[in-house]
N, C-alpha and C positions, 0 to 999 in steps of 0.2 A: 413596922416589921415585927412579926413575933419571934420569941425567943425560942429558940431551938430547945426541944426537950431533952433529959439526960438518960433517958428511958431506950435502952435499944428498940429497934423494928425484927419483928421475927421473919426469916422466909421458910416456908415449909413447903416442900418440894424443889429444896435447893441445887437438888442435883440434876435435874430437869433441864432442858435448854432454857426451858422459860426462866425458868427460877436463876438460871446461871447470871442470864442478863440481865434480872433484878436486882443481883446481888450486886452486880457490878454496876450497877446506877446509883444505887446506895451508899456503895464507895465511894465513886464518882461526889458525892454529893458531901464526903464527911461524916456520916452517919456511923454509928454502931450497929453493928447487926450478929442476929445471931440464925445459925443455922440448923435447920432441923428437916428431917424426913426420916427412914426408916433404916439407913444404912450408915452406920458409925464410919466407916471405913472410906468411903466418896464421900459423903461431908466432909470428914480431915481432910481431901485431897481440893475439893472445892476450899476450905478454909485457906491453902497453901494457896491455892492458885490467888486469889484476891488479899494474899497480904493480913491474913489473920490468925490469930493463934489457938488453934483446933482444941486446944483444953477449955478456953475461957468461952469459945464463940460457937461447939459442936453442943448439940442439942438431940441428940435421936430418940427417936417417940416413931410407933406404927400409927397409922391412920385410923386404926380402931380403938389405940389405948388410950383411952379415956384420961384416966390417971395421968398418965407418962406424959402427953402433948399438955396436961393443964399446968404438967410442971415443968416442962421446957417450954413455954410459952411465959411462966410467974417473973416477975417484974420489968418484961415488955409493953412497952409502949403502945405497939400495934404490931399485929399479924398479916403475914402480905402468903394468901394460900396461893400456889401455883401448879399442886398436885391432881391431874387427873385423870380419868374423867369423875369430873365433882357429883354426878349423883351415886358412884360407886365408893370415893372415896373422899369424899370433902365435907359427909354432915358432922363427923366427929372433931372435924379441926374449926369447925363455928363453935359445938358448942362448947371447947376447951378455951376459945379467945374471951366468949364471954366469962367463963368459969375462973380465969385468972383479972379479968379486968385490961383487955387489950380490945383497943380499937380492932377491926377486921374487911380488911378488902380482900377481892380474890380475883383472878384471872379467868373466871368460866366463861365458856359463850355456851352454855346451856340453859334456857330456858327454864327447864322445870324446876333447877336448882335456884334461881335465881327467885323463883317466885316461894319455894323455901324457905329463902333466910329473910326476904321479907316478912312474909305471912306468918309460918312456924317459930323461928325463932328471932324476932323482930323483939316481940313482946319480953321475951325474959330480958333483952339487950337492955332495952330501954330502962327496969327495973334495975340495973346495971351501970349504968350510965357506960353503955357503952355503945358504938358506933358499928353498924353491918353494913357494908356498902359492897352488891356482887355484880357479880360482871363488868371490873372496870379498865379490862383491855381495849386494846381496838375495838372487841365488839364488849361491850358498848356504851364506853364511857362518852365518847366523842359523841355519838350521836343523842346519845339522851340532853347534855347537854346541846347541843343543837338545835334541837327541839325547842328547852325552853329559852332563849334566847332569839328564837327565830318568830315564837309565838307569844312573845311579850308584849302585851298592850295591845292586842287583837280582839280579846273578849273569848268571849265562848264559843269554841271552832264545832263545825258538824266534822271538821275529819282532819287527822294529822296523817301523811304519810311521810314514812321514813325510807328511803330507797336508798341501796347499796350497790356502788359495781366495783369489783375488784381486778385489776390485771394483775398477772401472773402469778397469780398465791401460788404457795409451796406451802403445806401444813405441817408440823412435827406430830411424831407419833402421836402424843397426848393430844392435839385436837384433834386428829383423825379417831382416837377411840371415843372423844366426847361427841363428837359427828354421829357416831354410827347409835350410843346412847339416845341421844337428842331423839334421832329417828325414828327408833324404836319406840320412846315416851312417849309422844304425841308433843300437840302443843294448845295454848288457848290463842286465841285471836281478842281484841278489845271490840268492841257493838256496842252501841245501843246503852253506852255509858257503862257496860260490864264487862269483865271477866268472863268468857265460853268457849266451851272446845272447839277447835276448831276444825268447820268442816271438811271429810275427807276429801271431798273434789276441789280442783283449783279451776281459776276459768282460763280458757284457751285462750292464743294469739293475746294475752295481757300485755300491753307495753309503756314504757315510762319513757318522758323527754329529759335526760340527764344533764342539757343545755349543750352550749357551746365544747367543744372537741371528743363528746361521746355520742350525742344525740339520741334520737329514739332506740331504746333496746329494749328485748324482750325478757318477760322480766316473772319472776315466779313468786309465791307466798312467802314469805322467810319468818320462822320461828324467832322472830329476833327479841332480846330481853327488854324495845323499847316498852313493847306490849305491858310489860308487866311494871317498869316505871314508870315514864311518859304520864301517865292518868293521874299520877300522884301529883305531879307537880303545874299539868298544863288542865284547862277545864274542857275536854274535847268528850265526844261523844262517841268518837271512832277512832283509832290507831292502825293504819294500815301500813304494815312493813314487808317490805318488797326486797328483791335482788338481784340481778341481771343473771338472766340463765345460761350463758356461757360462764358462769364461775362454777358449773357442775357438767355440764356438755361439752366431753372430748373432741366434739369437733359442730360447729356452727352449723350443718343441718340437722343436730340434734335438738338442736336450744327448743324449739319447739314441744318437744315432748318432755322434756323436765317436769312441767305440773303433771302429767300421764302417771309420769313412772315412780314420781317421790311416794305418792303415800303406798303405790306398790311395795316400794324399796323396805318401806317404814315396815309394813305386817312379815315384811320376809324375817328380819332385824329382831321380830320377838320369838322368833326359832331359836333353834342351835346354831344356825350362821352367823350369828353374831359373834358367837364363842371362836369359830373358826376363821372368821377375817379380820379379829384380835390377832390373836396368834401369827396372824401372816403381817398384820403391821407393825409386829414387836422384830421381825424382822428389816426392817426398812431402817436408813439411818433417823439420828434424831429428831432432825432437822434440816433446812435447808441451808447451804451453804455461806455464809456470810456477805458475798456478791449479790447472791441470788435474794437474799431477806432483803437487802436495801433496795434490791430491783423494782420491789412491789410497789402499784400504786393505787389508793384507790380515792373515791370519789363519795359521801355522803351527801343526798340532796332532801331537805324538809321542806313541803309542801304545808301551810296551815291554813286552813279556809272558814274563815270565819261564818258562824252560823247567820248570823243577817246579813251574810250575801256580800259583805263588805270586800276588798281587795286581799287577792292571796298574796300573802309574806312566802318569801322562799329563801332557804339557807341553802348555803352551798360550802363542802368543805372539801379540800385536799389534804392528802399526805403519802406517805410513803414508807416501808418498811413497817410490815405491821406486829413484829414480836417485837422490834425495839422500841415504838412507841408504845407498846403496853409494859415493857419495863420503866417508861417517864413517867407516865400517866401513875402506876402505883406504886410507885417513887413519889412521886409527887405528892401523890393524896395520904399514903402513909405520913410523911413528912408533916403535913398540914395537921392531921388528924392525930401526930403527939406536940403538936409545938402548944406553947401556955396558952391559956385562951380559950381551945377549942369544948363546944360544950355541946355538940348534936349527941343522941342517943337513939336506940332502936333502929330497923330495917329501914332503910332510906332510898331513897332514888340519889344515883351523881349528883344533880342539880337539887336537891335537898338537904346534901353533906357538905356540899361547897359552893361558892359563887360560882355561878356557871361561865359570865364573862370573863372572869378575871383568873380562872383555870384554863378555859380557851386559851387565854391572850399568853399564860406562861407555858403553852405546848409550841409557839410561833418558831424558837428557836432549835426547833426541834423538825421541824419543817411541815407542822401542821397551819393552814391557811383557811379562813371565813369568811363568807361575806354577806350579807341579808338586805334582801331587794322586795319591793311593792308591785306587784304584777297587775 
């Protein structure tokens, strides 16, 4: 067992729903933490609510200041960003974690950002020796690893697919504005062993077999950030990431047109509308209700097909409550990633930063579940 480091974990966007229940995982755990986002006055108030002392552990720095975040981030351990949406307001808190020498995970399910901190500033990290690991919520710590775990000792796959279904999600404000971001960006797809935009038409009636108690559903393209790690770690030629389209269809004879309307959705979203259903989600509460968060369930399924035709490996995972397991999840890898020992550097994939089994195995108690079969 490694020795716990002396080094606080920073949260930035502590005042956030998300950040709230990071904070409180961290406590949970023992940890020192310090808190930081742009508002002195709710930090002290989150410092009070979790049993800390707002002079020692308040940290306030704006998302642009440079300066300010590299010195309330200096002699942290690691940085856990929780502020979004990350391509508006998350490149300057990467590159203050590197600037201080603090490991850095974040909470994005965006895409574009995520292909950022590997690509863009991966390389100063690594001259650093320090650690970038993005998107390690729900989306998509779990499933990258999944991937490589599920694709181990297969060989060289013609295609990984990674397919998502969620029941009852409720989104906090900050993913709902990173949604509408995402949209607007576009996204890549993996082919043909690379990196490329990805095309704007999706194919109709698409549908995926989820297995036993979802079965076949109809199921759409999904921007998902395996795309952008997956390739790092597994030797596939293809990365195909999917989502059942009832997680965006108000009602089940819509599912159908989900691929139709998203890349419609996407060219409206690089308007002024964007600006204006901002504004109208800053009215909506933070989040979903604490019942309602645990209610969620969802289901990750990795398909890996070996290029010499050999037998498809399939992962399958469960869990439930998807903002509390991404407060474990980077709880967890924060933790890892200041205890003695640890020595990864540069923009990384989850299964590049940590054992991927043995991160799996420590979300069990948590109520995430795996299993990998030979088809």
């Amino acid at each position: 067992m490694t020795a716990p480091s002396t080094r606080p974990i920073a949260v930035y966007g502590a005042t956030g729903y998300t950040g709230d229940l990071v904070v409180a995982e961290l406590r949970r755990r023992g940890l020192d933490v310090v808190l930081s986002g742009r508002r002195p006055d709710a930090l002290a108030a989150v410092a009070a609510k979790h049993g800390l002392d707002p002079g020692a552990a308040v940290r306030a720095a704006a998302a642009d200041d440079l300066p300010a975040l590299t010195a309330a981030f200096a002699g942290c351990g690691a940085v856990i960003a929780c502020a979004g949406p990350f391509g508006q307001h998350g490149h300057g808190v990467v590159q203050a974690a590197v600037a201080a020498g603090a490991h850095y995970v974040d909470t994005t399910g965006e895409q574009p950002f995520i292909k950022a901190v590997v690509k863009q500033y991966g390389p100063g990290a690594r001259n650093a020796g320090v650690a970038l690991v993005s998107g390690m919520g729900f989306d998509y710590l779990p499933g990258d690893l999944l991937c490589n775990v599920t694709a181990a000792g297969a060989g060289p796959l013609s295609d990984l697919t990674i397919a998502y279904a969620i029941q009852g999600f409720g989104a906090t404000r900050g993913t709902a504005k990173s949604a509408l971001l995402m949209l607007a960006s576009g996204e890549d797809v993996y082919t043909d062993g690379a990196l490329r935009p990805a095309p704007v038409r999706q194919p109709l009636g698409r549908t995926f077999d989820y297995g036993p108690g979802l079965g076949v559903k109809t199921v759409a393209r999904y921007p998902a950030g395996e795309v952008i790690t997956v390739p790092r770690h597994v030797d596939t030629a293809q990365v195909t990431s999917l989502i059942t389209a009832a997680t965006f269809a108000p009602h089940p004879l819509m599912e159908s047109v989900v691929p139709i309307t998203t890349p419609a959705i996407g060219l409206l979203l690089k308007t002024p509308l964007r600006s204006l259903l901002a504004k109208g989600i800053d009215r909506l509460p933070a989040g979903p209700a604490e019942d309602a968060r645990r209610a969620v369930a969802y289901t990750l399924v990795c398909e890996a097909t070996p290029a010499d035709g050999g037998p498809v490996r399939r992962g399958v995972l469960h869990g439930s409550d998807i903002y509390g397991i991404t407060a474990v999840t980077t709880a967890h890898a924060a933790e890892l990633m200041t205890a003695a020992g640890y020595d990864k550097a540069g923009g990384l994939a989850p299964a590049e930063a940590y054992d991927a089994a043995s991160f799996l195995d420590a979300l069990a108690p948590h109520g995430i579940s795996y299993s990998i079969a030979v088809r």
